[in-house]
N, CA, C and O atoms as a GROMACS GRO file, in nm:
protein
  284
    1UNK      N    1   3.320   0.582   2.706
    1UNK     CA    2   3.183   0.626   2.715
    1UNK      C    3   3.136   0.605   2.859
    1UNK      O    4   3.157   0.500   2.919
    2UNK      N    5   3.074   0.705   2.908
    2UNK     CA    6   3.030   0.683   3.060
    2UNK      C    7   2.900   0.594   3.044
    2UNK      O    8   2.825   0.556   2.954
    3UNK      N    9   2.913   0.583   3.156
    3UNK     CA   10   2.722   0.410   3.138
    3UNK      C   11   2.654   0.541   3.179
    3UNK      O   12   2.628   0.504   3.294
    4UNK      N   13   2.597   0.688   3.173
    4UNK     CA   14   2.532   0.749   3.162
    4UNK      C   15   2.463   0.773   3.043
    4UNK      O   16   2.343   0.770   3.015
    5UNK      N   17   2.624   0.812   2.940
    5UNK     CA   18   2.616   0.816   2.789
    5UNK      C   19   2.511   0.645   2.721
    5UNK      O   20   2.405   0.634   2.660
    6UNK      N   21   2.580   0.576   2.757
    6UNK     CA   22   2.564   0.464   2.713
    6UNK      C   23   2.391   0.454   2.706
    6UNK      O   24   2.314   0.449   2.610
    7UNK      N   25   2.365   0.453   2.865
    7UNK     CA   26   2.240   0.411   2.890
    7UNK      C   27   2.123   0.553   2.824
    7UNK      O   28   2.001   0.552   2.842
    8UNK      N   29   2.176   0.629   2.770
    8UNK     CA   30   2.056   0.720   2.701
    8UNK      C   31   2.064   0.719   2.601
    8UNK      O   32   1.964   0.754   2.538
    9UNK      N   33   2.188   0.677   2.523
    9UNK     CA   34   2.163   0.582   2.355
    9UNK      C   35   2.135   0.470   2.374
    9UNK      O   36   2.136   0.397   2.275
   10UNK      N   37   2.098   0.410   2.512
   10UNK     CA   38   2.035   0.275   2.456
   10UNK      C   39   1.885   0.316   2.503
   10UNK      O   40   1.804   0.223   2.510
   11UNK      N   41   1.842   0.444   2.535
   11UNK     CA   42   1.663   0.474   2.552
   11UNK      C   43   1.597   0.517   2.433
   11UNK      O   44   1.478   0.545   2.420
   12UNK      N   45   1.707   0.522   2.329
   12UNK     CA   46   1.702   0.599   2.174
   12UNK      C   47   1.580   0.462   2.086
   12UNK      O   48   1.590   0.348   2.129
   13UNK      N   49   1.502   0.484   1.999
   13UNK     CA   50   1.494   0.403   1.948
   13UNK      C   51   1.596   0.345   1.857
   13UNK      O   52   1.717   0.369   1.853
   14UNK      N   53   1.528   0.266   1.787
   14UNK     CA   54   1.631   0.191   1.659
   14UNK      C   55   1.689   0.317   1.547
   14UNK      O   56   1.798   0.360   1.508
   15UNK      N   57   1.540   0.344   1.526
   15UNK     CA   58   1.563   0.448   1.448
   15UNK      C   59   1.646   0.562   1.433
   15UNK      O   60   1.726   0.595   1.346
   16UNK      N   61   1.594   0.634   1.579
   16UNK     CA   62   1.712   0.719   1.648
   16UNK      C   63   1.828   0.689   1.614
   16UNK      O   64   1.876   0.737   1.512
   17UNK      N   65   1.905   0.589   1.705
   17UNK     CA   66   2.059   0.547   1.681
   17UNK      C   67   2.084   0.546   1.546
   17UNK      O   68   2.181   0.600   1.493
   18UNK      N   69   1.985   0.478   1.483
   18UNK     CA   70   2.058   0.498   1.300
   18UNK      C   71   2.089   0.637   1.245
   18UNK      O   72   2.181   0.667   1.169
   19UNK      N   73   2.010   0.703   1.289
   19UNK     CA   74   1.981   0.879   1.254
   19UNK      C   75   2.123   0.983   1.344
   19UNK      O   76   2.176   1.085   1.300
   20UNK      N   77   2.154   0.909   1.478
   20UNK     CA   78   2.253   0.945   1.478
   20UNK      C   79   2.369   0.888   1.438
   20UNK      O   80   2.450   0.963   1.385
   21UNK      N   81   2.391   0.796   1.448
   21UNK     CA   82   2.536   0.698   1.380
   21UNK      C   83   2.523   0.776   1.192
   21UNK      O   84   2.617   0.825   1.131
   22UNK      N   85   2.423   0.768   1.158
   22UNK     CA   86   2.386   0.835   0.983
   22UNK      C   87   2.515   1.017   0.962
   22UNK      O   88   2.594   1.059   0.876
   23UNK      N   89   2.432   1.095   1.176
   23UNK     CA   90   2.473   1.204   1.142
   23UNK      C   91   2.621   1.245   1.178
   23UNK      O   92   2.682   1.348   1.150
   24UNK      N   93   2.662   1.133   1.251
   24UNK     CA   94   2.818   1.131   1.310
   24UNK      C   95   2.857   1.145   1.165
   24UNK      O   96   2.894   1.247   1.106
   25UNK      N   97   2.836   0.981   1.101
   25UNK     CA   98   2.940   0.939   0.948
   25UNK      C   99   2.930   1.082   0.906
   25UNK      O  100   3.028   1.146   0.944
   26UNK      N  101   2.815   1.171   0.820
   26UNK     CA  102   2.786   1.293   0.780
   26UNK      C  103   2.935   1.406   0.850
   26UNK      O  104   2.998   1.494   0.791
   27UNK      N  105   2.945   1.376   0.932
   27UNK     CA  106   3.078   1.483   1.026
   27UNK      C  107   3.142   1.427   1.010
   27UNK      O  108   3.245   1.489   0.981
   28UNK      N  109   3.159   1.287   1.009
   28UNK     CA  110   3.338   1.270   0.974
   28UNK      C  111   3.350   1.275   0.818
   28UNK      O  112   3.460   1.303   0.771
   29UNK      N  113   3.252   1.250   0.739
   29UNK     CA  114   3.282   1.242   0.600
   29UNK      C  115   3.272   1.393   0.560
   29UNK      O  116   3.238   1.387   0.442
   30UNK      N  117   3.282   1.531   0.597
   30UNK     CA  118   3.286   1.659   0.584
   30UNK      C  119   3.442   1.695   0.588
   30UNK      O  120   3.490   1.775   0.508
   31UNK      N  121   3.520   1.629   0.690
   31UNK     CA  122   3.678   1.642   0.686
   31UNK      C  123   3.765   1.523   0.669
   31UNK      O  124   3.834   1.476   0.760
   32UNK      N  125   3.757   1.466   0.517
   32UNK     CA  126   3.806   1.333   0.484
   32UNK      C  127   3.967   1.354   0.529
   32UNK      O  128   4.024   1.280   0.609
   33UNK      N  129   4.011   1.438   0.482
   33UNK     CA  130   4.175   1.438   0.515
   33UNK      C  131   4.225   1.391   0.675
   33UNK      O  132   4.336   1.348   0.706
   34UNK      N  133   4.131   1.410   0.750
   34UNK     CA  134   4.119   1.382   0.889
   34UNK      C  135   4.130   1.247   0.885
   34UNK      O  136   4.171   1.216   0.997
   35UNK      N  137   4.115   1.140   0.814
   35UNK     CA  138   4.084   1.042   0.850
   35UNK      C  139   4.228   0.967   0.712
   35UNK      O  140   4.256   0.980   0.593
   36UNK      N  141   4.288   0.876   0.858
   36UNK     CA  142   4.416   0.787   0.849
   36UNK      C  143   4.396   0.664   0.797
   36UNK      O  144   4.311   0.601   0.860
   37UNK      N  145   4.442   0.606   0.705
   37UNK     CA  146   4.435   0.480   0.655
   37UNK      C  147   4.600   0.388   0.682
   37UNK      O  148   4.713   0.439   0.687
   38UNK      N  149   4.563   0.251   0.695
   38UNK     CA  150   4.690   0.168   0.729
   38UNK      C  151   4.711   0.158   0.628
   38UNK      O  152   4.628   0.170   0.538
   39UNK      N  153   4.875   0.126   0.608
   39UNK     CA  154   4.919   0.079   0.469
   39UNK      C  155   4.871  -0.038   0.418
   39UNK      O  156   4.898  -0.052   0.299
   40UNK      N  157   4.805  -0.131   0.471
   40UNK     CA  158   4.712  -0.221   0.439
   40UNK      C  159   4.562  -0.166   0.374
   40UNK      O  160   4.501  -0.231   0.290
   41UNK      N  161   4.515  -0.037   0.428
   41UNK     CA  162   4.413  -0.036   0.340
   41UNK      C  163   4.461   0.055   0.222
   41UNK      O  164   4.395   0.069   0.119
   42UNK      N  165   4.571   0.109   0.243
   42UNK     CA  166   4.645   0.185   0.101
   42UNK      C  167   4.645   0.060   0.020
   42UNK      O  168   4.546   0.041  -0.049
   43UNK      N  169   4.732  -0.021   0.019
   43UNK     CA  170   4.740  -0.124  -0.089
   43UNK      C  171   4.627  -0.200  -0.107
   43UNK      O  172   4.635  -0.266  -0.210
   44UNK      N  173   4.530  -0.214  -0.049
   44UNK     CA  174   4.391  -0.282  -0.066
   44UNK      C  175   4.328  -0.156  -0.190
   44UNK      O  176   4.286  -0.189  -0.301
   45UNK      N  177   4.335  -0.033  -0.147
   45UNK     CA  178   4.272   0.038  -0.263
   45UNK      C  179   4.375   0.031  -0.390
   45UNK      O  180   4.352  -0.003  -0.506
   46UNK      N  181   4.451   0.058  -0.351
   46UNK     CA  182   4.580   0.036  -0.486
   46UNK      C  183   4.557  -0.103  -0.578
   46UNK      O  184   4.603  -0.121  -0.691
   47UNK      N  185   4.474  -0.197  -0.500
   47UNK     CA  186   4.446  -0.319  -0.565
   47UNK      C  187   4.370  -0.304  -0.643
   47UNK      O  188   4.385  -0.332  -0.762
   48UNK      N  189   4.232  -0.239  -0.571
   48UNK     CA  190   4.111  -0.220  -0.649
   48UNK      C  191   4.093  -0.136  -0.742
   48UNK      O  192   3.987  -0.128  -0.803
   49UNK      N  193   4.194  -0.061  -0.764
   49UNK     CA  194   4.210   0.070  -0.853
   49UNK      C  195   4.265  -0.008  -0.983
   49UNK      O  196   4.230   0.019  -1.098
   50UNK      N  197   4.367  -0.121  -0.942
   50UNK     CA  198   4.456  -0.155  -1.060
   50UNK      C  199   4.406  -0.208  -1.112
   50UNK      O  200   4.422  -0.200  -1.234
   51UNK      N  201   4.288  -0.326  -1.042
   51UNK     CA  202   4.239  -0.419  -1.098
   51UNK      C  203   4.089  -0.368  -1.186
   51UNK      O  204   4.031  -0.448  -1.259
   52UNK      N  205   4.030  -0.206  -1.163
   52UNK     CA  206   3.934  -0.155  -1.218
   52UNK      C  207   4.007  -0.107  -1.326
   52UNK      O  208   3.936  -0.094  -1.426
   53UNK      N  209   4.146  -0.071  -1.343
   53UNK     CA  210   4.152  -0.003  -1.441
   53UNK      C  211   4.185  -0.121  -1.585
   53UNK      O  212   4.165  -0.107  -1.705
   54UNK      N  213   4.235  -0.219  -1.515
   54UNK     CA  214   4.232  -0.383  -1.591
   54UNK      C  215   4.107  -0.430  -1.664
   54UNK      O  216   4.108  -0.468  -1.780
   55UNK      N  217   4.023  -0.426  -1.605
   55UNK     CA  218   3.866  -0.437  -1.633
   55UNK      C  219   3.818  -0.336  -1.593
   55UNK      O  220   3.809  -0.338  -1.470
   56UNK      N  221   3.765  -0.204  -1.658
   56UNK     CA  222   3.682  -0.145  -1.640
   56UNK      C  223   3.518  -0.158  -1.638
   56UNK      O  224   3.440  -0.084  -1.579
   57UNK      N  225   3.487  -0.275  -1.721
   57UNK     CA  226   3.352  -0.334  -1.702
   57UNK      C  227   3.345  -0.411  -1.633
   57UNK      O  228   3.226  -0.440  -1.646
   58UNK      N  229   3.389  -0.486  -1.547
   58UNK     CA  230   3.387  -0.533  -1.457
   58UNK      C  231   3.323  -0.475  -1.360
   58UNK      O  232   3.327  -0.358  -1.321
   59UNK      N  233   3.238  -0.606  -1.305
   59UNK     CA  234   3.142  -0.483  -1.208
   59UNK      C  235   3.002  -0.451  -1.234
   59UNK      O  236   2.939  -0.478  -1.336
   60UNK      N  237   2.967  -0.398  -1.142
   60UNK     CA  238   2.801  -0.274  -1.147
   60UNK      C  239   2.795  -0.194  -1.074
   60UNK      O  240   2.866  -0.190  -0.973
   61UNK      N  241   2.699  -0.100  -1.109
   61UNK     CA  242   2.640   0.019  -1.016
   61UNK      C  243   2.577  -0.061  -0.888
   61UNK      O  244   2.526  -0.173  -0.888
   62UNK      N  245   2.597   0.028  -0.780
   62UNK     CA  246   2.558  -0.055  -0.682
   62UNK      C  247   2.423  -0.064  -0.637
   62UNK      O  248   2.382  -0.132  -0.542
   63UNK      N  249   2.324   0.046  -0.748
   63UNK     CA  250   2.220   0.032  -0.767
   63UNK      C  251   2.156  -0.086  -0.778
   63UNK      O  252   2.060  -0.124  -0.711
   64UNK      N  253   2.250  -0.181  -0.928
   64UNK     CA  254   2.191  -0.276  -0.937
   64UNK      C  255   2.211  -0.383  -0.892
   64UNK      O  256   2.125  -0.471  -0.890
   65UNK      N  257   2.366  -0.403  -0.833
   65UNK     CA  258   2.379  -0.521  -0.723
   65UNK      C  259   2.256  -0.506  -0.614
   65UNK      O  260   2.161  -0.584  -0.617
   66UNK      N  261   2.264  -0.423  -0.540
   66UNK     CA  262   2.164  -0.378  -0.428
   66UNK      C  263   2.029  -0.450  -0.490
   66UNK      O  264   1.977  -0.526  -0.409
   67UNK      N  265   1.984  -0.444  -0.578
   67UNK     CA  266   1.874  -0.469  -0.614
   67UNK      C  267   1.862  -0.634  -0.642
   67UNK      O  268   1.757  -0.690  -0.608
   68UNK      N  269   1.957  -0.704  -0.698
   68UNK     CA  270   1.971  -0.825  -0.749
   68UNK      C  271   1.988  -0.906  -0.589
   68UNK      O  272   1.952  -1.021  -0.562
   69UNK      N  273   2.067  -0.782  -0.478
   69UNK     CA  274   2.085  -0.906  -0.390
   69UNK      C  275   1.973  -0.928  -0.294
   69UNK      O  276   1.955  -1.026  -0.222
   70UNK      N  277   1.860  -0.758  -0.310
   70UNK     CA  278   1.720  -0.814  -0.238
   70UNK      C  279   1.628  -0.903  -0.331
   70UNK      O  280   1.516  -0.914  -0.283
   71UNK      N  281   1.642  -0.963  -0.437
   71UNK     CA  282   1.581  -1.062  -0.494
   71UNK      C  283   1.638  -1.165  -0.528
   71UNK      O  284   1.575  -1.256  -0.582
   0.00000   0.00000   0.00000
């Protein structure tokens, strides 16, 4: 990143930067196949898959974690 780049996302507000970092993720999550995983996070999901399909109730919507962990 040039300290040109740099220094005019750092004149952005807070807000701003979130709104762009929000609209980057938005572009990379449009071409998932694009995006490489280590065999470490292969077997990390392979974990979580095995171990959801072990316990399927296990767990919550993240609705309601989210909610339990702002109170």
């Amino acid at each position: 990143m040039t300290t040109l780049a740099k220094a005019e996302l750092l004149s952005l507000s807070v807000s701003e930067r979130i709104q762009l970092v929000e609209d980057i993720w938005d572009m990379i999550t449009e071409a998932p196949e694009t995006i490489q995983l280590t065999d470490q996070q292969k077997s990390e999901i392979d974990r979580r898959l095995d171990a959801y399909a072990l316990n399927p109730d296990e767990g919550g919507e993240w609705s309601v974690v989210r909610e339990r962990i702002r109170s």
